[in-house]
C-alpha positions as CSV (number, residue, x, y, z in Angstrom):
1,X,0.0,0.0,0.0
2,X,1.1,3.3,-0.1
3,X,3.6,5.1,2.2
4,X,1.9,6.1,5.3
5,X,3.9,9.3,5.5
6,X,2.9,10.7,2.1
7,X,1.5,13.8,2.4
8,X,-1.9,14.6,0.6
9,X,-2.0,18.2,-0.2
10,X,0.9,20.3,0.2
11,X,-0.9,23.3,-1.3
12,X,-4.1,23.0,1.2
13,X,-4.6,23.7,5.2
14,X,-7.4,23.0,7.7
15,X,-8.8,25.5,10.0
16,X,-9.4,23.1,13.4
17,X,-13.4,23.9,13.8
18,X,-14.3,23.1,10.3
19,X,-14.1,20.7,7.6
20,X,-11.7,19.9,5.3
21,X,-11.6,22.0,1.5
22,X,-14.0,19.6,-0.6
23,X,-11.8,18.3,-3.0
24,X,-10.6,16.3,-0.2
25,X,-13.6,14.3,-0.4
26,X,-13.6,13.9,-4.3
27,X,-9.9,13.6,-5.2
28,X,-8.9,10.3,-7.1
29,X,-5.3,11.0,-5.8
30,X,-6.1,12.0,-1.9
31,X,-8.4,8.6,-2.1
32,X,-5.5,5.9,-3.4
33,X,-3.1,7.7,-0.9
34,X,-6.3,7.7,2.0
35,X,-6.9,4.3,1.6
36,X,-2.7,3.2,1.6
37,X,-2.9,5.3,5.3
38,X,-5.6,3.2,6.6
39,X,-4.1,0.0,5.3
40,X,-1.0,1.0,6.7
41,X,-1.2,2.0,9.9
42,X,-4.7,1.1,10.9
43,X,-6.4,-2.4,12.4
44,X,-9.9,-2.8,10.3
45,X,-12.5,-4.7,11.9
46,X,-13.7,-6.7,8.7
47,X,-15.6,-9.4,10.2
48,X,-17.1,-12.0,13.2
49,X,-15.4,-14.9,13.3
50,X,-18.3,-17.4,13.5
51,X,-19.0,-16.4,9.9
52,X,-16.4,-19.2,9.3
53,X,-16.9,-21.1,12.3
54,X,-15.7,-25.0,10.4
55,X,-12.2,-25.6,9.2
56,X,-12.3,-24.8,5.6
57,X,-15.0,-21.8,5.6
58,X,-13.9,-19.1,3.9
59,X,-14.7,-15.4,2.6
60,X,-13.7,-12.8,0.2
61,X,-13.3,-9.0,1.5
62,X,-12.1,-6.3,-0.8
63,X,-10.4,-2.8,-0.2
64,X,-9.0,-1.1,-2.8
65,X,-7.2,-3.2,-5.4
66,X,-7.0,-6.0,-2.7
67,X,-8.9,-9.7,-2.7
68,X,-8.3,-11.2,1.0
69,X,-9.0,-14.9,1.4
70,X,-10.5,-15.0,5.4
71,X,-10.2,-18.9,6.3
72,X,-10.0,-21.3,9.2
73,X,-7.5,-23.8,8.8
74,X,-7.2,-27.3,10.1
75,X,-6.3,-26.1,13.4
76,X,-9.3,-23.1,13.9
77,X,-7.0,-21.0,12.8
78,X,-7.8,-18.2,11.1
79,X,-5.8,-16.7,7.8
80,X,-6.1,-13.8,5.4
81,X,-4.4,-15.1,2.1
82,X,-3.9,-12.5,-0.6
83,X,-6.3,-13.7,-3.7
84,X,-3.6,-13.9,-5.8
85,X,-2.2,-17.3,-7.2
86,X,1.6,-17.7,-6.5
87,X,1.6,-19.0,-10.3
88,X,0.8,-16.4,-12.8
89,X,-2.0,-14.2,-10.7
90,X,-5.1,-15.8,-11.1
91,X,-8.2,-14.9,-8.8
92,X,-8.0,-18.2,-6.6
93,X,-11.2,-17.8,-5.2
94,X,-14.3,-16.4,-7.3
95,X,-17.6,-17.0,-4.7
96,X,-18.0,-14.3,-1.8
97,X,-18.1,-17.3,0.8
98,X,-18.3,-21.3,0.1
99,X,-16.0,-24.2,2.3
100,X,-12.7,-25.7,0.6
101,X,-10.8,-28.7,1.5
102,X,-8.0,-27.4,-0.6
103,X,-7.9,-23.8,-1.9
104,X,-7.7,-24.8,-6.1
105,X,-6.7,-21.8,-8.6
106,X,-9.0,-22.6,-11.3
107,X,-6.6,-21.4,-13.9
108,X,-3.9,-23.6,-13.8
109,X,-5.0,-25.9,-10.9
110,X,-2.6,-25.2,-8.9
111,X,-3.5,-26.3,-5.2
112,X,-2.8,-25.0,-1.6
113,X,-3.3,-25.8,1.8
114,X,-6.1,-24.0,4.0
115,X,-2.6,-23.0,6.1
116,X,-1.2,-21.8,2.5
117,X,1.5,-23.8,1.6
118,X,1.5,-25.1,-2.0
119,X,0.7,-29.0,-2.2
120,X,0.2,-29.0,-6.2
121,X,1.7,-27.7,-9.1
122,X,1.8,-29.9,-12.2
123,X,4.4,-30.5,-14.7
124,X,6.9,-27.8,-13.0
125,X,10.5,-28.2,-13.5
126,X,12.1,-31.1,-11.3
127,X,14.4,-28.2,-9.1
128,X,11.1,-26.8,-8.7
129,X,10.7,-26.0,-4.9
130,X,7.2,-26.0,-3.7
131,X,8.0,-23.8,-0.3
132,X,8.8,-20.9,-2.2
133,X,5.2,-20.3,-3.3
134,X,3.1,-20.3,-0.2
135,X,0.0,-18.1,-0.3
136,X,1.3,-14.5,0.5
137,X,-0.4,-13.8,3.6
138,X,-1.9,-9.9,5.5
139,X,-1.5,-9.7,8.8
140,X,-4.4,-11.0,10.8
141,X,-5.6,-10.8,14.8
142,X,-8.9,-12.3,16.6
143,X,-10.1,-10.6,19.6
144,X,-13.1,-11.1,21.3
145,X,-14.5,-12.7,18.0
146,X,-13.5,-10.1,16.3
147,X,-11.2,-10.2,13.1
148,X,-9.4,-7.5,12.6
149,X,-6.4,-7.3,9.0
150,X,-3.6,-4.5,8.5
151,X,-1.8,-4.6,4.8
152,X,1.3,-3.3,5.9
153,X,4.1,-4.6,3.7
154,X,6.5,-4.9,6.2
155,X,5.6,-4.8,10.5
156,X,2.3,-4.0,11.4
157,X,1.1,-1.8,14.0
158,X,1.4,-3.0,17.8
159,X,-2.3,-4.7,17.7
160,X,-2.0,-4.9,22.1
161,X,-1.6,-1.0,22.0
162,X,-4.6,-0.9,19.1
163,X,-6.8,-2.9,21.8
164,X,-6.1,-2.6,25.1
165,X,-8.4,0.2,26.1
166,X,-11.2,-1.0,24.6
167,X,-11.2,-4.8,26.2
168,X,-12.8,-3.9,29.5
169,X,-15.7,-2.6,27.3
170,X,-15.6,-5.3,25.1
171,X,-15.4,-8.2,27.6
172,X,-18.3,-8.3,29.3
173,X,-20.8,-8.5,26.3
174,X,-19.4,-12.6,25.2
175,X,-18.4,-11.8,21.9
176,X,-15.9,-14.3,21.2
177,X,-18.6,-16.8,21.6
178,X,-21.4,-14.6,20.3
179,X,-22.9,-15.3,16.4
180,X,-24.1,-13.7,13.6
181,X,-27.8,-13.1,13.1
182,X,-28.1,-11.0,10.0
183,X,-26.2,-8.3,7.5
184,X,-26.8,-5.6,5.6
185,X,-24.9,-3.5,3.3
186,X,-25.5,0.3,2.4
187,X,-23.8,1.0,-0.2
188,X,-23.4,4.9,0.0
189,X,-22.3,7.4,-2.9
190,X,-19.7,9.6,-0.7
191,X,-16.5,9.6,0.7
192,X,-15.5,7.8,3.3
193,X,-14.7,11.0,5.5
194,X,-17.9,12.5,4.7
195,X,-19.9,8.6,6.1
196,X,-17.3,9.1,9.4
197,X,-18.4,12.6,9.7
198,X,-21.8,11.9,10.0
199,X,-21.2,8.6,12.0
200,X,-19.6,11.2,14.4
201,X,-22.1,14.0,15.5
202,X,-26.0,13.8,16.5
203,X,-26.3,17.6,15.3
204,X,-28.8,16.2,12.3
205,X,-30.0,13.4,14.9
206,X,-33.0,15.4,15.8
207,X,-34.2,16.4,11.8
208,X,-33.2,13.2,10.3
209,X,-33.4,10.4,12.9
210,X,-37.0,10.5,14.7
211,X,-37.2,6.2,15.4
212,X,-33.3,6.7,16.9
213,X,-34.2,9.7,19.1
214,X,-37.5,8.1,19.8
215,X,-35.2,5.2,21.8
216,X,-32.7,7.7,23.5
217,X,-33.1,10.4,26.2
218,X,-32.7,13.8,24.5
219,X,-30.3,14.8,27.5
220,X,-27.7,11.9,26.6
221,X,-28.5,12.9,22.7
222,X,-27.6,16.5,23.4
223,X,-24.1,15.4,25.1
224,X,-23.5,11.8,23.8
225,X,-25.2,11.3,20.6
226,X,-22.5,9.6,18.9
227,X,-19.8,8.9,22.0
228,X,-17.8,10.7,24.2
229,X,-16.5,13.9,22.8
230,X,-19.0,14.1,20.4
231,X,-20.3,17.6,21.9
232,X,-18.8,20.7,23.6
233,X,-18.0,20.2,27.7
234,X,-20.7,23.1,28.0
235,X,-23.6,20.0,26.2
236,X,-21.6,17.3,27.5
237,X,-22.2,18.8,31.4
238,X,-25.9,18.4,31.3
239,X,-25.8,15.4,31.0
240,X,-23.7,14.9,34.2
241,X,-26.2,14.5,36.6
242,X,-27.6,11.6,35.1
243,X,-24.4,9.8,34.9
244,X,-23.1,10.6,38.3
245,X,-26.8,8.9,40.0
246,X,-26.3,5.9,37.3
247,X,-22.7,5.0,36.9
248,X,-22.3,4.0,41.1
249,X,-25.5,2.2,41.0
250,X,-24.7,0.3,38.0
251,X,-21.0,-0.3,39.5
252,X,-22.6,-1.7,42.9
253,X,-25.0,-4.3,40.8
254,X,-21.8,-5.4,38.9
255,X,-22.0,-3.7,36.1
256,X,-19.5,-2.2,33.7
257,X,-19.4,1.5,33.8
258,X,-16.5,3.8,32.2
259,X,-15.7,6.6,28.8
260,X,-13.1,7.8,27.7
261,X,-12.2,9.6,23.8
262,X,-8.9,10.2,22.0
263,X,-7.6,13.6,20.9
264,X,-6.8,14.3,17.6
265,X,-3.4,13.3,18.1
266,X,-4.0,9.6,19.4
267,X,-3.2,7.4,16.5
268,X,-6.3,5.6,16.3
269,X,-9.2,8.5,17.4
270,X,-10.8,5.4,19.5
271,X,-13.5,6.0,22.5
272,X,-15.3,3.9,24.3
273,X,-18.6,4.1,26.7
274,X,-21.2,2.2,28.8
275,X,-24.1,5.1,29.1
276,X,-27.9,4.6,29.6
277,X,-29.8,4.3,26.7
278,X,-33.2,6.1,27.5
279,X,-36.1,6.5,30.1
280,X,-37.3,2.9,30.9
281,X,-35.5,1.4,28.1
282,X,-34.2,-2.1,28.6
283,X,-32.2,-2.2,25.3
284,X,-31.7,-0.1,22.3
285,X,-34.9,-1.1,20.3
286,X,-38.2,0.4,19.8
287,X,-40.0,1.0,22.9
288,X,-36.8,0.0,24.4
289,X,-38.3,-3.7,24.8
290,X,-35.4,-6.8,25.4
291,X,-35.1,-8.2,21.8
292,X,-33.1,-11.7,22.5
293,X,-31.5,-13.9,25.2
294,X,-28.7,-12.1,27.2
295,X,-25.2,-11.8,26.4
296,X,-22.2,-12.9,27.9
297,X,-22.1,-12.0,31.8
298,X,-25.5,-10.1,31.6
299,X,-27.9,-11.7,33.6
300,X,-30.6,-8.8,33.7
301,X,-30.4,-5.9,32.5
302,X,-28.6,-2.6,33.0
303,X,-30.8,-0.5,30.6
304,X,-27.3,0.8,29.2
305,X,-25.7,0.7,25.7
306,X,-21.7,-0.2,25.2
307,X,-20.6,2.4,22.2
308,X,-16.9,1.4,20.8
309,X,-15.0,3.6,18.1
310,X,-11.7,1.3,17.3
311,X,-11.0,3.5,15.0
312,X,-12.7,6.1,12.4
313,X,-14.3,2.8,10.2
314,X,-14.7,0.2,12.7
315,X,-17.2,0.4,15.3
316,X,-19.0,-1.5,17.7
317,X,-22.3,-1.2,19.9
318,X,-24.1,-3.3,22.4
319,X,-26.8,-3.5,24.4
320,X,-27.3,-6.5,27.0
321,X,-28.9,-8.4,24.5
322,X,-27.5,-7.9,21.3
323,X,-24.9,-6.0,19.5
324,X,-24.5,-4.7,16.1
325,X,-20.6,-4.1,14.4
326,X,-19.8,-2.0,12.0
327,X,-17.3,-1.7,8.7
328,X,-17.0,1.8,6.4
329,X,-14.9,-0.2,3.7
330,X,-14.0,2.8,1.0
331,X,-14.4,1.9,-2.7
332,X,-13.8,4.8,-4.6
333,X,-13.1,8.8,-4.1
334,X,-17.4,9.2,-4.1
335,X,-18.2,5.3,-2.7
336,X,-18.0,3.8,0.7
337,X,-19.8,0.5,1.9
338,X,-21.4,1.0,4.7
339,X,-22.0,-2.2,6.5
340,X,-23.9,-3.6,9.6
341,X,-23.4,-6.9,11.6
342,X,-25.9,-8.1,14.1
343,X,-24.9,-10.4,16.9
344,X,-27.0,-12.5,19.5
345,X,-25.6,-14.8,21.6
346,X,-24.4,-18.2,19.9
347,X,-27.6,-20.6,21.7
348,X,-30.3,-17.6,20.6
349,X,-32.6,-19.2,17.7
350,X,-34.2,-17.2,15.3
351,X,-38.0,-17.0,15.2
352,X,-37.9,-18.2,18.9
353,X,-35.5,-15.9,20.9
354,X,-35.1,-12.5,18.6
355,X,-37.1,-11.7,15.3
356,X,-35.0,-10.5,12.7
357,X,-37.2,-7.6,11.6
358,X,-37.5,-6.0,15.2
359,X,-33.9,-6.6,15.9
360,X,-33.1,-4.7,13.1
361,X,-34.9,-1.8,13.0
362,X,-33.6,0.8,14.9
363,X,-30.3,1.0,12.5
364,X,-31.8,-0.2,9.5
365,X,-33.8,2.5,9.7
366,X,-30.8,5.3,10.9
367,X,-28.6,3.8,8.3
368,X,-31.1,3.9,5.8
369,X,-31.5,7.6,6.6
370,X,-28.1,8.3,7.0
371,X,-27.3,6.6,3.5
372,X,-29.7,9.2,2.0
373,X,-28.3,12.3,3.8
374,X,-24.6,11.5,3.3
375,X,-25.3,11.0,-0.5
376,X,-26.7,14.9,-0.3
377,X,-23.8,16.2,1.6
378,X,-21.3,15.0,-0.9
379,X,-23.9,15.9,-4.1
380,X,-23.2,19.4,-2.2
381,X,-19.6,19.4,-1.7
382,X,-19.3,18.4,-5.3
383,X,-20.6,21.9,-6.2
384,X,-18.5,24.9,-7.1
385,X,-20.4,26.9,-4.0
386,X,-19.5,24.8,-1.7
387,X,-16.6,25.8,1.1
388,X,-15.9,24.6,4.6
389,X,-18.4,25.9,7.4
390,X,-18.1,26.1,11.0
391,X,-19.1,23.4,13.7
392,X,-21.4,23.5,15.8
393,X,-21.4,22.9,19.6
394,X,-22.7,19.5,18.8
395,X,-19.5,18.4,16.3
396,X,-16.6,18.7,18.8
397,X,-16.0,15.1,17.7
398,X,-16.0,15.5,13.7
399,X,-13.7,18.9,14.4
400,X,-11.5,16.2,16.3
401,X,-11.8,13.6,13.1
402,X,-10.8,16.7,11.2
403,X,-8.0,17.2,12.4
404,X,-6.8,13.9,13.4
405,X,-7.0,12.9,9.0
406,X,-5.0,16.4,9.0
407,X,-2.4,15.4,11.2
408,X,-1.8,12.1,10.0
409,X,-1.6,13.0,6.5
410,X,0.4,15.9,6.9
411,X,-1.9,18.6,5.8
412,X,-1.6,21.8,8.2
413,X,-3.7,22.9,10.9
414,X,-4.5,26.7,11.9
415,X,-5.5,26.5,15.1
């Protein structure tokens, strides 16, 4: 991928408190280089593993110009192959998903292990050394059922300083034993900044998202509507004195409790909270009613919601009864897959413990929205008229964002 350090733009700044000059969000060249930083330097949540839960199951995920093979092996291990024959540079695999004994280019027939190695090649030279064409491989880490890839060429980031702060929050909820209930893509017309930006401020919460708000108190949506840091101290304050009655009662029944939110000079811009959903409501669904069996060390419920950022495009929340992951995968300069992945725990059956429709609604709705709304702000930055506004009180965390892409990819900040 491309070098890490490149810088974007010499010609253009940022003014912290706004967003960036818009053909930063159209570019072809600021994408390809975009997309080598976050292959780089960033851990991408991509996936559950009890997708593949069999030795032998596999899937395809794409970023950029890359084709990743995601299998278990023999041993429950899991791999990411590059989709790439060691031969001449065939597609190996061509289905989305499917189960292998043998991964089989279907060129040449060349064959290969589910741990990589090459166990066929016909008619090759006799010196012909079959260990020198193993699969080339990404670099790969499960946590808490979780799978997470980095392309770096050479060493990857340090994945125990990408995930340390988030376990506590992650922990309690059984995820490594937790199982996927449904999926749904969005695909979305804008660039990848402009889906974070909007993943990243509840200022157009109130106009655009009525079945969300209807599920959270307006006090936590004025101060936490997308995470910690997500409004000014002033917003965040009045929604103190809810937190200071509920955070030592939840603590004394045993339950997780905790926040915290990069700056825009962390390398990851991660945050992570446990904060009451609304008035009365059990779980984040309408009317707040519990949707499926318990998760992990829940055994009631703590009518609070678990809201992860690992990073600007991966993203977790949970409730005490289900949870829903997800992936901003950029395409293209004006194309981003937005993606959502529900999970229940791994003995809830469907149509007897959780209905698919209801446990979907609340986001299939807000992504739905947000899919439409996202599309119009980048039909708008396309235009001519268009130049960077100010934030408002309620976007302290996409002036952060800002300014964190600015930093890392060496575009100046006025301050």
């Amino acid at each position: 991928m491309n070098d890490k350090t490149t810088r974007v733009d010499t010609d253009a700044t940022l003014s912290y408190g706004g967003s960036l000059p818009g053909h930063f969000y159209s570019d072809a060249a600021i994408f390809a280089a975009d997309l080598g930083f976050l292959c780089d330097t960033q851990w991408m949540l991509i996936d559950h593993a009890s997708r593949i839960p069999n030795p032998g199951d596999y899937f395809l995920f794409a970023v950029g110009k890359e084709n990743l093979i995601i299998i278990r092996d023999r041993e429950n291990a899991v791999h990411a192959f590059y989709n790439v024959c060691r031969h001449r540079g065939s597609r190996i695999c061509r289905e989305k998903d499917g189960h292998v004994n043998l991964l089989v280019c279907p060129y040449h027939s060349w064959s290969y292990a589910l741990e990589g190695q090459l166990r066929g090649a016909a008619s090759m030279a006799d010196n012909f050394e079959k260990s020198r064409y193993s699969l080339r491989s990404a670099h790969l880490r499960v946590e808490q059922g979780f799978i997470f890839i980095n392309l770096a060429t050479a060493q990857p980031p340090d994945f125990g300083q990408f995930i340390d702060r988030t376990l506590p929050f992650l922990a309690p909820h059984g995820f490594e034993t937790a199982r996927i209930a449904t999926r749904k893509t969005y695909p979305t017309d804008a660039n990848w900044k402009l889906v974070v930006e909007n993943f990243l401020e509840c200022y157009h919460c109130k106009a655009a998202h009525q079945t969300f708000c209807s599920v959270h108190s307006s006090e936590k949506l004025l101060a936490y509507g997308a995470g910690p840091g997500s409004a000014s101290h002033e917003l965040a304050t009045q929604f103190s004195s809810q937190l200071v009655t509920w955070e030592p009662e939840a603590a004394a029944k045993g339950f997780f409790t905790g926040r915290f939110a990069d700056d825009w000079h962390a390398p990851y811009f991660q945050s992570a909270s446990r904060l009451p959903i609304g008035h009365g409501y059990a779980t984040e669904s309408v009317g707040g009613v519990p949707m499926a069996p318990l998760m992990g060390d829940y055994t009631q419920y703590d009518y609070a919601q678990t809201a992860i950022t690992l990073n600007p495009i991966s993203h977790v929340l949970s409730s005490s009864d289900h949870a829903i992951a997800f992936r901003f995968t950029p395409r293209g300069p004006l194309t981003t897959d937005v993606e959502a992945i529900w999970l229940v725990r791994d003995s809830a059956v469907e149509g007897t413990d959780y209905d698919i429709a209801k446990l979907m609604r609340v986001w299939d709705v807000t992504l739905s929205e947000d899919k439409v709304i996202t599309e119009d702000n980048q039909a708008g930055v396309l235009s001519t008229a268009y130049t960077p506004g100010p934030h408002s009180r309620h976007e302290a965390r996409i002036t952060d964002f800002c300014a964190w892409y600015a930093e890392h990819r060496g575009v100046p900040i006025n301050t």
